[in-house]
N, C-alpha and C positions, 0 to 999 in steps of 0.2 A: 351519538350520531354514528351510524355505521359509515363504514368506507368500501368503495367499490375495490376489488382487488387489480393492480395493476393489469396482471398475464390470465385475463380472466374469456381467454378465447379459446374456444373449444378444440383450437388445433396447436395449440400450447401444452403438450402434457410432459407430467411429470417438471415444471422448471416452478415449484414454490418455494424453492433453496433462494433461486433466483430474487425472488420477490422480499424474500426473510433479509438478505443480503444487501437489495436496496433502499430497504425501511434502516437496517444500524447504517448505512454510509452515510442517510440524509439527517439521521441524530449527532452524528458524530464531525458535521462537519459546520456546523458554527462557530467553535474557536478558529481564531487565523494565528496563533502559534501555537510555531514558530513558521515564516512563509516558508512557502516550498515553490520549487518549477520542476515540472515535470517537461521532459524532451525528448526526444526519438533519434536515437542515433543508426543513420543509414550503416548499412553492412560494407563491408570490406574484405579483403581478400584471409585476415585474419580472423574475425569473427562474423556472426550473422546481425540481424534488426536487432538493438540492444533499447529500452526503454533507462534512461537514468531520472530519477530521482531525489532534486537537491534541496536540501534545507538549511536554513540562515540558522546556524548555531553559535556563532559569535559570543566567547567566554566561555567555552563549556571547551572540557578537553576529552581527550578518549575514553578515561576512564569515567567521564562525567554521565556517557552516552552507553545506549544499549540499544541492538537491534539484534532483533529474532523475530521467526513468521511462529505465530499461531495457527492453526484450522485455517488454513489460506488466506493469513491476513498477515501482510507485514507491519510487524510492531516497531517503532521508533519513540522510545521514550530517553528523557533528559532530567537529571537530577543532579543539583550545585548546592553542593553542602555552606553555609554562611557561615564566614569566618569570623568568631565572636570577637578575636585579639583587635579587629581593625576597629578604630573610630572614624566614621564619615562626617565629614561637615555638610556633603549635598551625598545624598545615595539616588541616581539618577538609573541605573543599572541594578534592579533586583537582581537576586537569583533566584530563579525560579526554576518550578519543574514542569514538563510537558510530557503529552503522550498523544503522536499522532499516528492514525490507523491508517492503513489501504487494503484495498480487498483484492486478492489477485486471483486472477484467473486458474481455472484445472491448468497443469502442466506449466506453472510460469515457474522459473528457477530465479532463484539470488544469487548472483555471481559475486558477490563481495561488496562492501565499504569502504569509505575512505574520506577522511577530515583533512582538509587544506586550507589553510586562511580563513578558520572559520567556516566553513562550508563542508556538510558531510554528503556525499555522494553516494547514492547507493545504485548499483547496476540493475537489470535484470535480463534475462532472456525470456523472446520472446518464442512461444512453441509454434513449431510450423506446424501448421493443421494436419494432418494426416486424413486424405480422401482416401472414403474406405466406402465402396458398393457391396453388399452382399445381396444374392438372390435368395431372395422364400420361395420355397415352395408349395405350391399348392394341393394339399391334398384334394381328391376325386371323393365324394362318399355318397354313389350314388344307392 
């Protein structure tokens, strides 16, 4: 069965990056670990619009966790090594590992991480658009 392509209107050009981009977010977002909220932090006289980024990491420590952006996706993966020495009577609490994506926009910046009570936070900034007019000109070629 073919598929119609999303951005498939004629005054749409050049955005099939676009479309490549919304086909891995909608494969990659069926697992639900580890949750995450995303929230909008208004600007203040110190910084500007900040987007953050928070996920339930509950057991995992710093070194447990990795973050770094790929080709404009921020990578967040988790891996908890299982410690053979212990005996559990109930192991209610795997350890497990995850790997969850986000696609960010041209010009979005990572301002840093941060693990608190189980909760790793990660910033970002948001890019102020920059409007930009240029005139063409037209050439005469009579």
């Amino acid at each position: 069965m073919s598929r119609a392509p999303l951005l498939n209107s004629p005054f749409l050009l050049g955005f099939d990056d676009i479309e490549r981009a919304l086909e891995r977010v909608s494969r990659g977002a069926s697992d639900g670990y580890p949750p995450y909220n995303i929230e909008r932090l208004a600007s203040d006289d110190a910084s500007p619009e900040r987007l953050r980024i928070t996920l339930a990491v509950a057991g995992f420590s710093r070194d447990d966790l990795d973050v770094s952006v790929e080709e404009n996706q921020l990578m967040i993966r988790g891996r908890q090594q299982d410690d053979k020495d212990r005996r559990f009577l109930h192991r209610g609490i795997a350890a497990r590992q995850f790997q969850r994506a986000f696609l960010l926009a041209d010009g979005m910046q990572v301002l840093g991480a941060d693990l608190r009570n189980g909760l790793l936070s990660v910033d970002l900034a948001r890019p102020e658009p920059e409007r930009v007019v240029r005139k063409i000109n037209i050439l005469a070629r009579d």
